[in-house]
Backbone as a printed PyTorch tensor [residue, N CA C, xyz], in Angstrom:
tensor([[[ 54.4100,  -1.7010, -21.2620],
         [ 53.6410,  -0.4810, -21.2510],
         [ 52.4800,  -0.5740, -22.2450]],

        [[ 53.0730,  -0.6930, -23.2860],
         [ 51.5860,  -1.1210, -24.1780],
         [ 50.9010,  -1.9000, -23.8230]],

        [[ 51.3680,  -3.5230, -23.1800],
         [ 50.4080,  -3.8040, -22.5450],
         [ 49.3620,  -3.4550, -21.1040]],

        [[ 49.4310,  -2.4740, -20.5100],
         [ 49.2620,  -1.8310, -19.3960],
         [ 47.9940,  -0.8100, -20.5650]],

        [[ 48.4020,  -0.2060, -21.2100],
         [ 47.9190,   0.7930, -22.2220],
         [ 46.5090,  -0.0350, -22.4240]],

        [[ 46.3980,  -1.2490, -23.0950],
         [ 45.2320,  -1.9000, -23.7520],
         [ 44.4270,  -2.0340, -22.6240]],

        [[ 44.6550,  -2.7570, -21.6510],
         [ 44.5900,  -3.3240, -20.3430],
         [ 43.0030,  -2.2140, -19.6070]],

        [[ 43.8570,  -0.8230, -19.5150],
         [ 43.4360,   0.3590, -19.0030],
         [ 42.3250,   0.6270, -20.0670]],

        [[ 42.6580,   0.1490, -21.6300],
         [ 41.3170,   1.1930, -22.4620],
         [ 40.3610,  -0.0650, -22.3340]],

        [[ 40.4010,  -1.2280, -21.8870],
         [ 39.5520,  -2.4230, -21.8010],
         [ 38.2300,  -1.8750, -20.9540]],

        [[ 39.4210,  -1.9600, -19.2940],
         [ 38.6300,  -1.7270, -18.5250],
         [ 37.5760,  -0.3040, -18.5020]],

        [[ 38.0560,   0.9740, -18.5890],
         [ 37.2820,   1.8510, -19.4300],
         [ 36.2660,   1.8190, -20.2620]],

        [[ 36.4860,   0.9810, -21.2250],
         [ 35.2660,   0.4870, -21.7050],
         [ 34.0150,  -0.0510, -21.4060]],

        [[ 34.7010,  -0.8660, -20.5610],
         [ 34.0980,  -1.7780, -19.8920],
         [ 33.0260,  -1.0370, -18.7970]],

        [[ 33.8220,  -0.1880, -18.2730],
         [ 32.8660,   0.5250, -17.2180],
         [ 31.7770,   1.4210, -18.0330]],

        [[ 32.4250,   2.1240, -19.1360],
         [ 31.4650,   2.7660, -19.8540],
         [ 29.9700,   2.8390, -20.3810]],

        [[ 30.5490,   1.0940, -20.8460],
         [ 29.3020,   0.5100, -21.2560],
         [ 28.6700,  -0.2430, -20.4100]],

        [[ 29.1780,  -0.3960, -19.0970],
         [ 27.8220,  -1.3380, -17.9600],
         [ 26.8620,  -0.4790, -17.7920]],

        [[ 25.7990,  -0.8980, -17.9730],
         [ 24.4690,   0.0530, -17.5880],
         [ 24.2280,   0.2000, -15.9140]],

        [[ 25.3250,  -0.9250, -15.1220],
         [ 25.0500,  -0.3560, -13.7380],
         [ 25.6150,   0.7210, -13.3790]],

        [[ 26.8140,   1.0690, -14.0940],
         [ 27.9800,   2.0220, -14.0350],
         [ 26.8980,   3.3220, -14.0110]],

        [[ 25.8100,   3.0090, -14.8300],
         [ 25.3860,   4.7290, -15.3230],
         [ 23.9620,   4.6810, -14.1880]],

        [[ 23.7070,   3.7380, -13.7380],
         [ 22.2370,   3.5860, -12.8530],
         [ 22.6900,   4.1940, -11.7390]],

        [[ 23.8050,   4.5520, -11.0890],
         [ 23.7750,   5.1440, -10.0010],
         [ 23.4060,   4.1450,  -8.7650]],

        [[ 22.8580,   4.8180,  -7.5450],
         [ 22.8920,   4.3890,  -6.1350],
         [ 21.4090,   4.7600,  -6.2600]],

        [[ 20.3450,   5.6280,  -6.9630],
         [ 19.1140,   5.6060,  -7.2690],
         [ 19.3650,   6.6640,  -5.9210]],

        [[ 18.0520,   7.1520,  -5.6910],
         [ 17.6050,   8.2000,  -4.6860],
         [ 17.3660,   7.3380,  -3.3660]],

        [[ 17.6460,   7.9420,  -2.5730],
         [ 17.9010,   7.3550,  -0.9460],
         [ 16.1210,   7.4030,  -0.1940]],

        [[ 15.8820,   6.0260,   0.0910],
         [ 14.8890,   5.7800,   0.7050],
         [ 13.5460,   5.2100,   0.1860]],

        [[ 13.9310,   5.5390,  -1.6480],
         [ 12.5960,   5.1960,  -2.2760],
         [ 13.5350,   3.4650,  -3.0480]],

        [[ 12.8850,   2.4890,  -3.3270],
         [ 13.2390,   1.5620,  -3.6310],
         [ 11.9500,   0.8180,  -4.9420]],

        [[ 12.4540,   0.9530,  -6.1980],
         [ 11.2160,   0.3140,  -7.1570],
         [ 10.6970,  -1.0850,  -6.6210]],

        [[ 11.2510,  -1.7760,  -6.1450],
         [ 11.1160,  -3.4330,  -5.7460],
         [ 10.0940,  -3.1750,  -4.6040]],

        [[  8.9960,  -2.3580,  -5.0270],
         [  8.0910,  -2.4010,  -3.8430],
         [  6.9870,  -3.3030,  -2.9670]],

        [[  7.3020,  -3.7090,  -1.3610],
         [  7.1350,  -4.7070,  -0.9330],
         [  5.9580,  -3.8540,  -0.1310]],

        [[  5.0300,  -4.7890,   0.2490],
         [  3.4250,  -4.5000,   1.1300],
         [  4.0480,  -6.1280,   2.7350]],

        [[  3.3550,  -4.9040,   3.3090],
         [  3.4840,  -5.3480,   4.9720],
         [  2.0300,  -6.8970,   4.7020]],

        [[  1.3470,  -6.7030,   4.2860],
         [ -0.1190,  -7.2400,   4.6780],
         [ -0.3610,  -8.6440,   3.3190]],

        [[  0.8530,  -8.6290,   2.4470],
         [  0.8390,  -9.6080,   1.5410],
         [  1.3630,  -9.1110,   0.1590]],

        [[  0.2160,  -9.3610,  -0.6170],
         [  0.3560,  -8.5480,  -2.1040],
         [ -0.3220,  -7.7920,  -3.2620]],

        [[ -0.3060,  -7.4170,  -3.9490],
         [ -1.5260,  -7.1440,  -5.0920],
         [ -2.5630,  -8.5880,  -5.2030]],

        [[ -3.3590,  -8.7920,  -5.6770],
         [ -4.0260,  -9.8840,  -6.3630],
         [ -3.8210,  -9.7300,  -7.4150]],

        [[ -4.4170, -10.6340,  -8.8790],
         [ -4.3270, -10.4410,  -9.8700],
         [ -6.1750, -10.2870, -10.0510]],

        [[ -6.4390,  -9.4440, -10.6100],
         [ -8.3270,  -9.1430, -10.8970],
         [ -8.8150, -10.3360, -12.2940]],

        [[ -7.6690, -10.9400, -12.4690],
         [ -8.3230, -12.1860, -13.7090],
         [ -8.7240, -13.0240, -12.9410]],

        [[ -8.3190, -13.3960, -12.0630],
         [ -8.5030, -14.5830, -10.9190],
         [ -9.6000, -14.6390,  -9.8050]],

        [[-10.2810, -15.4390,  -9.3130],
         [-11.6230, -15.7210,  -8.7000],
         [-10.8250, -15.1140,  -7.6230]],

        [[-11.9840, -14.4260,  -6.6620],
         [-11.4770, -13.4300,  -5.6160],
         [-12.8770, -14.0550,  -4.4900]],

        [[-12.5650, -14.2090,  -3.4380],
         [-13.8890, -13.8230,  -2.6120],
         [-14.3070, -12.2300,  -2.6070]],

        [[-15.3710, -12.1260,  -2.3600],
         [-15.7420, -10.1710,  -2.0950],
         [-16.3060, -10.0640,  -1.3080]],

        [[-15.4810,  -8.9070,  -0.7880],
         [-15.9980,  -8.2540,   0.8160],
         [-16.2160,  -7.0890,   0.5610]],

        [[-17.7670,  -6.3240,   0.8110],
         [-17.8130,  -5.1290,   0.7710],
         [-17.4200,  -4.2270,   1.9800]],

        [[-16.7900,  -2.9180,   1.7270],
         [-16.3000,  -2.7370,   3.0350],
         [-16.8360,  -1.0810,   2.6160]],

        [[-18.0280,  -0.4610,   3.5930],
         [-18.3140,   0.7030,   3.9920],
         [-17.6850,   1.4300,   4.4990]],

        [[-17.3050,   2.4260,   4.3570],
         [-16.6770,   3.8960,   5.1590],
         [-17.5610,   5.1660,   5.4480]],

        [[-17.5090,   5.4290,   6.4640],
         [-18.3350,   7.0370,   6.6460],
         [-17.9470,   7.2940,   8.1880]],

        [[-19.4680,   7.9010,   8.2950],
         [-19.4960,   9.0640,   9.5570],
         [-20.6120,   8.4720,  10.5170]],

        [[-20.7640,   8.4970,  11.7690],
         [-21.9130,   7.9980,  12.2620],
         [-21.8470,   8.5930,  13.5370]],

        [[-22.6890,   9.1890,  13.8550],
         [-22.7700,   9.3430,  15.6160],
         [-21.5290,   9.7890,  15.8750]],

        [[-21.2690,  11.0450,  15.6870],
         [-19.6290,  11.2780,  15.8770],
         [-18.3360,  10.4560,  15.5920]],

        [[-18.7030,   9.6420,  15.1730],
         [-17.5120,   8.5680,  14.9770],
         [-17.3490,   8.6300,  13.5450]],

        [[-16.1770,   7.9190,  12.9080],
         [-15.8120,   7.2870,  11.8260],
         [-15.2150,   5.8830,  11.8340]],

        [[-16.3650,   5.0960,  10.8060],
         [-15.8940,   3.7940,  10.9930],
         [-15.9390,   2.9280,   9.8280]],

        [[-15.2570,   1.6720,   9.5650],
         [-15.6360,   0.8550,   8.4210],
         [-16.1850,   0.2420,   8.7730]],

        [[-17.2670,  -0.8330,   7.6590],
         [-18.3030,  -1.4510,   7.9880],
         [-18.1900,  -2.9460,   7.1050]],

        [[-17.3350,  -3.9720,   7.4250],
         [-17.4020,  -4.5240,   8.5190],
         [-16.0530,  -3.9030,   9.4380]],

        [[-15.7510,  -4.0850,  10.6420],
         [-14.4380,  -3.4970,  11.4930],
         [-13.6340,  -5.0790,  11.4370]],

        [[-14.7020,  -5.9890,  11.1330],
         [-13.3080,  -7.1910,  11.0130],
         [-13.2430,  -8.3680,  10.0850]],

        [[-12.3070,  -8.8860,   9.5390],
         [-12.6030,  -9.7510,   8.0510],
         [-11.8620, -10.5000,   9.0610]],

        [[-11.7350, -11.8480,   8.8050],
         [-11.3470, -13.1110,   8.6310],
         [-11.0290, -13.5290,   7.2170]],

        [[ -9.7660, -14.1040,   7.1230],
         [ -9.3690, -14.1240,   5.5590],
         [ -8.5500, -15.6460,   5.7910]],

        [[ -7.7370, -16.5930,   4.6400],
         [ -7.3840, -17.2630,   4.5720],
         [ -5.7340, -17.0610,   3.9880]],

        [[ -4.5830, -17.9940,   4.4230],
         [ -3.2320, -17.4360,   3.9060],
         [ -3.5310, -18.1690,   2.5300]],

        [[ -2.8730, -17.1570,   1.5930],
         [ -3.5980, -17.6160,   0.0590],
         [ -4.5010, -16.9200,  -0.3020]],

        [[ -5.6040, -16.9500,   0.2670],
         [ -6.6550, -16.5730,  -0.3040],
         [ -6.6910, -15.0240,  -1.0680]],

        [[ -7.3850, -14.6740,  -1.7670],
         [ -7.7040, -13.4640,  -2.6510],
         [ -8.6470, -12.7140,  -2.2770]],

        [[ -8.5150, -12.1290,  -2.1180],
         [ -9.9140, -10.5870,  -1.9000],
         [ -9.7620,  -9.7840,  -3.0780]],

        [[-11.4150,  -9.6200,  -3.0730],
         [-11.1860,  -8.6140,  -3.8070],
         [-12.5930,  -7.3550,  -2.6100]],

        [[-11.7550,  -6.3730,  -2.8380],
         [-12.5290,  -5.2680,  -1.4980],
         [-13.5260,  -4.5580,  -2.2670]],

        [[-14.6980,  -4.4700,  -2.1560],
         [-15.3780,  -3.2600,  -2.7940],
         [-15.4770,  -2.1610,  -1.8610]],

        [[-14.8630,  -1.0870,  -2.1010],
         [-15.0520,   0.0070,  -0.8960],
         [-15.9290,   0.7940,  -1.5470]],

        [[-16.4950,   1.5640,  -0.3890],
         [-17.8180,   2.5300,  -0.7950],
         [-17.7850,   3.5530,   0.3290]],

        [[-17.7950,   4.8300,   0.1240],
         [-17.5050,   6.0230,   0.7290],
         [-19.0820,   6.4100,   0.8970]],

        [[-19.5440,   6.0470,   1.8400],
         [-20.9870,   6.6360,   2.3250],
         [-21.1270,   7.7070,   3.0940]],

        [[-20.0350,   8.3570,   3.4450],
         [-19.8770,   9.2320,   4.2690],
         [-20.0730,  10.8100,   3.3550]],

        [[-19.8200,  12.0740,   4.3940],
         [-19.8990,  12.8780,   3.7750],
         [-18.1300,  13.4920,   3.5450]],

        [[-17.5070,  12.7420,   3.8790],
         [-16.0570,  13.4590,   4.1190],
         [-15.1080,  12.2470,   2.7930]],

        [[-14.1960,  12.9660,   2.5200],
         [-13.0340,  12.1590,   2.0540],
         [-12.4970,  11.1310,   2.6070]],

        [[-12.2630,   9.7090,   2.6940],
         [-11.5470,   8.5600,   3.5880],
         [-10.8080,   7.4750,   2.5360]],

        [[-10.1100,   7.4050,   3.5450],
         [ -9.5130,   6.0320,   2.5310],
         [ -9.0310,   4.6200,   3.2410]],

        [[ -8.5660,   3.4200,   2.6190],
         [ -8.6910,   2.3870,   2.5080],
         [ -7.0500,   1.9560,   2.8150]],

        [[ -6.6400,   1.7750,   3.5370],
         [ -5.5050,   1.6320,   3.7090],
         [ -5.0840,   0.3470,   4.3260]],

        [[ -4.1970,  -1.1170,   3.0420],
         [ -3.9810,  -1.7710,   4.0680],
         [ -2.6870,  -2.3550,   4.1460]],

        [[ -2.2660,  -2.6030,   5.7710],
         [ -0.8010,  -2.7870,   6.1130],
         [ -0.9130,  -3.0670,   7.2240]],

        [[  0.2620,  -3.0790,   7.9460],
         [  0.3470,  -3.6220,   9.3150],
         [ -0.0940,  -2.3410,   9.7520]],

        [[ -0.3210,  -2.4480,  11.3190],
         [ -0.6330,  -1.5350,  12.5030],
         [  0.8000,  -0.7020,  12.2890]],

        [[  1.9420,  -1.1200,  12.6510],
         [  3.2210,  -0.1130,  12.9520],
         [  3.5050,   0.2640,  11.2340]],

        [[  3.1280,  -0.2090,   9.9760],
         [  3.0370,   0.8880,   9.0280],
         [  1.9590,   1.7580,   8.6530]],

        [[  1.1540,   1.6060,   9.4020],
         [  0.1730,   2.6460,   9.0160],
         [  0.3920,   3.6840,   9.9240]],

        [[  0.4070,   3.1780,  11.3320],
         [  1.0800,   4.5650,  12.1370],
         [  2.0380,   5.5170,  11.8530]],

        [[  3.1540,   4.6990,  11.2530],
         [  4.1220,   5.4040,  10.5800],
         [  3.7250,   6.5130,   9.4400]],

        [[  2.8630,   6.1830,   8.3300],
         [  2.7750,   6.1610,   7.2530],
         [  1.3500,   7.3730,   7.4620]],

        [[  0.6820,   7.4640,   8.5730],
         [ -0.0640,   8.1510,   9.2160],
         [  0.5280,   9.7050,   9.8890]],

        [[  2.1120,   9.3840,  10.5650],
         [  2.8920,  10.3420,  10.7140],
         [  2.9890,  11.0840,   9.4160]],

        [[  3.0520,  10.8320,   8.7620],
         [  3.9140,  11.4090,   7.1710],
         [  2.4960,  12.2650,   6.6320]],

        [[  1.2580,  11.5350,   6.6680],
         [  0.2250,  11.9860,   6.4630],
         [ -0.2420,  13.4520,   7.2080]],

        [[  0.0550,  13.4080,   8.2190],
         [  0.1910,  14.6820,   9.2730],
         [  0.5550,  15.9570,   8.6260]],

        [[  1.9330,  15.2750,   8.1840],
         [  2.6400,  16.4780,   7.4690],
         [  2.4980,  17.1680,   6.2120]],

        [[  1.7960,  16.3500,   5.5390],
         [  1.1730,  16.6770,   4.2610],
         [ -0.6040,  15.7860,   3.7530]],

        [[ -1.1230,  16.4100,   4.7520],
         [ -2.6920,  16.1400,   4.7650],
         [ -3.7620,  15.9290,   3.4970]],

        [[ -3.1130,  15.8450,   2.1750],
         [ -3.3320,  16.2340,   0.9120],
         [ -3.3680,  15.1540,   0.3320]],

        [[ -1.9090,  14.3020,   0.6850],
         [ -1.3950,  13.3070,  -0.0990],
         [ -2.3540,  12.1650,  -0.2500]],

        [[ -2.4580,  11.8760,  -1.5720],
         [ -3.5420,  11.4490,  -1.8690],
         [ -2.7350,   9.6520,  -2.4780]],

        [[ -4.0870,   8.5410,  -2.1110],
         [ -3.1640,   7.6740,  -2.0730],
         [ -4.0240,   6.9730,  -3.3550]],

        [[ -3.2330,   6.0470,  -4.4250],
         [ -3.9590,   5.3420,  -5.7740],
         [ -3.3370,   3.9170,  -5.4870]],

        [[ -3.0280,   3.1720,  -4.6010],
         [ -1.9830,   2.2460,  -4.5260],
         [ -2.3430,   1.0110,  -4.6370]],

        [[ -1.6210,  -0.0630,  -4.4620],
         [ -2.2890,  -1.3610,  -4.5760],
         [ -2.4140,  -1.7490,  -3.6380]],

        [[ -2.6750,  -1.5080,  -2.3890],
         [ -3.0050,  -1.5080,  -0.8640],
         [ -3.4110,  -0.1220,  -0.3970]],

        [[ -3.8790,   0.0370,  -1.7270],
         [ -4.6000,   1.6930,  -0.8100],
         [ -5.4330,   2.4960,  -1.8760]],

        [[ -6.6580,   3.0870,  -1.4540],
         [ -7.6660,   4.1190,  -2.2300],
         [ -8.0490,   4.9210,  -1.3070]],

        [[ -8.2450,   6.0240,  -2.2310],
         [ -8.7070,   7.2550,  -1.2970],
         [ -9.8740,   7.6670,  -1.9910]],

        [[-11.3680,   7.7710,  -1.1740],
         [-12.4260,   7.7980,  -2.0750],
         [-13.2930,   9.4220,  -1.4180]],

        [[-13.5720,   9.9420,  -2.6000],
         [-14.6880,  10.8800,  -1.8490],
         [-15.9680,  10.7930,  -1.9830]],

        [[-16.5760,  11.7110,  -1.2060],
         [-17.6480,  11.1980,  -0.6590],
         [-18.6710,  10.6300,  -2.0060]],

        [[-19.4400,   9.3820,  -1.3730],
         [-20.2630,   8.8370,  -2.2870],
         [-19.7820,   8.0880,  -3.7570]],

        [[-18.2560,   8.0080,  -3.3410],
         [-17.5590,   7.0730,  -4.7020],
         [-17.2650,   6.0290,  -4.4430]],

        [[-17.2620,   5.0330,  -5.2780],
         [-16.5630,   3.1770,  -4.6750],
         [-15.4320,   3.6590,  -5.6420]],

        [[-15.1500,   2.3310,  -5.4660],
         [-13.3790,   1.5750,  -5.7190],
         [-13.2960,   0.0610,  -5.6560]],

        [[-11.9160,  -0.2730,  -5.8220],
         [-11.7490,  -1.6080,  -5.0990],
         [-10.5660,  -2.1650,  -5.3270]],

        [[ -9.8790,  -2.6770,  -4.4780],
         [ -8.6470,  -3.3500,  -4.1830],
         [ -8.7780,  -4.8310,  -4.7050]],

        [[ -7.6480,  -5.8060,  -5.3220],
         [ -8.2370,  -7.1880,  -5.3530],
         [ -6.3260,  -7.3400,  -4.6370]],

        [[ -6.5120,  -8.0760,  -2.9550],
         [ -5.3210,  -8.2000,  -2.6550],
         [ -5.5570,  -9.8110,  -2.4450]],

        [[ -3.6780, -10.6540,  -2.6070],
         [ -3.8910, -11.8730,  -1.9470],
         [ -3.0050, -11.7800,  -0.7210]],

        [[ -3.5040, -12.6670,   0.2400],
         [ -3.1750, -12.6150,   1.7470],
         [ -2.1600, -13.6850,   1.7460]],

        [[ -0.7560, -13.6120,   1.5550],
         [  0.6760, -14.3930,   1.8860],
         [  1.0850, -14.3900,   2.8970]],

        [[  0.6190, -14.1910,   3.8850],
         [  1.4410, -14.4340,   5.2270],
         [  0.3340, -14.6620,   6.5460]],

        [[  0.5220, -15.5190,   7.2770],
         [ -0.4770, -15.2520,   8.6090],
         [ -0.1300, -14.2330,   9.3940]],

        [[ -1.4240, -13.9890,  10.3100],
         [ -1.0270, -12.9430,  11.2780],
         [ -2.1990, -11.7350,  11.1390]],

        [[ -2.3750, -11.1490,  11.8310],
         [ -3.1160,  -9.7250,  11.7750],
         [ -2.7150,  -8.3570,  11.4240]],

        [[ -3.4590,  -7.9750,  10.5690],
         [ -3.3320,  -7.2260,   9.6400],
         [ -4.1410,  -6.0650,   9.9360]],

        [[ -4.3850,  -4.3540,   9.4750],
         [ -5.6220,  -3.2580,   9.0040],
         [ -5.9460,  -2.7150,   8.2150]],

        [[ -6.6710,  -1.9840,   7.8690],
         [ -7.4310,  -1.5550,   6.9340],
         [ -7.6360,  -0.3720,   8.0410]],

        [[ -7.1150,   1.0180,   7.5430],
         [ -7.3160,   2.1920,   8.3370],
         [ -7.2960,   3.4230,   7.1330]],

        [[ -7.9390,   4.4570,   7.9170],
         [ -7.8190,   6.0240,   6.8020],
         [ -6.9300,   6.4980,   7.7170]],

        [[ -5.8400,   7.0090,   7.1290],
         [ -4.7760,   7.7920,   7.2940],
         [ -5.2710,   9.7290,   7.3100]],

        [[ -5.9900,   9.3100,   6.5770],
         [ -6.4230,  10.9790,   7.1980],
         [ -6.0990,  11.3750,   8.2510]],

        [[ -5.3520,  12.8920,   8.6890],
         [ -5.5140,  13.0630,  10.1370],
         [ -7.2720,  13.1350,  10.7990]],

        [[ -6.5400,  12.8300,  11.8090],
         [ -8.1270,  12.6720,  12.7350],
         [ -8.8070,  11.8400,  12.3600]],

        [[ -9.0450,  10.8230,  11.3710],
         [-10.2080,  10.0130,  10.8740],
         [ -9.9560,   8.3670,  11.7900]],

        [[ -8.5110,   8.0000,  11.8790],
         [ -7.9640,   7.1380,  12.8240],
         [ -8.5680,   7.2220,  14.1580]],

        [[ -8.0890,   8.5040,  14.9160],
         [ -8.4800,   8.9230,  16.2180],
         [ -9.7890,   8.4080,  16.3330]],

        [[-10.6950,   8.9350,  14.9160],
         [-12.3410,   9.3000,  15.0870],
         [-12.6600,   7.9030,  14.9160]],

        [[-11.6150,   6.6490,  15.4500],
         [-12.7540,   5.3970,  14.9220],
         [-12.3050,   4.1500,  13.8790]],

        [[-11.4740,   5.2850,  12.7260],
         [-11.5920,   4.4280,  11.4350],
         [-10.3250,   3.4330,  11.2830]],

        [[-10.3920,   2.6810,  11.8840],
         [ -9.6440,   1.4310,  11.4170],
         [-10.7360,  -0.0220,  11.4280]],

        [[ -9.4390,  -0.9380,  10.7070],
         [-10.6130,  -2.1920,  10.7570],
         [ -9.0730,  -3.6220,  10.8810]],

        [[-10.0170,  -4.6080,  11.4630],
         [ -8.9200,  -5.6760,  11.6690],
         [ -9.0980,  -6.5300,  10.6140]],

        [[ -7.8600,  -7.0260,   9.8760],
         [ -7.7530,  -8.3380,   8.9850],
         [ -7.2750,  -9.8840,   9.8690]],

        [[ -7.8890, -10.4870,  10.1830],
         [ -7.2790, -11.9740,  10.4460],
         [ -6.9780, -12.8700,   9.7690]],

        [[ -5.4170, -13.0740,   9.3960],
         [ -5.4290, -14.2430,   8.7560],
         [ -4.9300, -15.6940,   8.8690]],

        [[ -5.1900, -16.9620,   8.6810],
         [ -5.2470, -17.5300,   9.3180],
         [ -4.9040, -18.8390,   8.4640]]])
């Protein structure tokens, strides 16, 4: 029995003091280990090619300017975006089926404003800039999630290759 006794205040302890014991299961759906569809951050110490990439309004439409990059697997960008338009837009980049997604969500809260490392939201007449590197082949976008700004035009294709 005493030994059963020690045994029990061990393990107790033991659980007490694991810091996983006290971390929980974390909140359902959000995950810190955050992963990008389209590659990764860049690092901005490091030589980048630069692509300037325009956003606005034109002739009823909304569009970026260029609508298509060609990029290299590896390679680094760094994006200068520039909001020439008269409206709010942003810079969004990921696959096609996460931005649609991620476009749904936008619907629902039209506000949400994005600071990310695959994403800026600029108003009118402000730059920015992303420095991403491209890890994976395949095709990629660059779209504003705004409602209606998609519809109106605004996406752009990444190729990488």
């Amino acid at each position: 029995m005493k030994y059963l006794h020690k045994t029990c205040i061990a393990i107790i302890g033991a659980v007490l003091i694991s810091p996983s014991a006290w971390a929980g299961a974390g909140s359902s759906g959000h995950s810190h280990d955050e992963t990008f569809s389209a590659g990764e951050p860049g690092d901005p110490k490091k030589a980048a090619r630069i692509i300037q990439v325009t956003m606005g309004e034109m002739d009823g439409k909304m569009m970026f300017m260029p609508s298509k990059v060609e990029v290299k697997k590896g390679e680094q960008i760094k994006f200068m975006l520039r909001n020439n338009g008269e409206l709010d837009h942003e810079f969004i980049l990921a696959t096609t089926a996460d931005n649609l997604k991620h476009g749904e969500a936008m619907k629902k809260n039209p506000d949400m404003e994005h600071d990310d490392p695959n994403g800026k939201r600029l108003a009118p007449k402000k730059t920015n800039e992303i420095v991403w590197k491209f890890t994976k082949p395949g095709e990629f976008e660059y779209g504003c999630l705004i409602p209606g700004h998609r519809e109106a035009g605004m996406v752009g294709t990444i190729v990488v290759k």
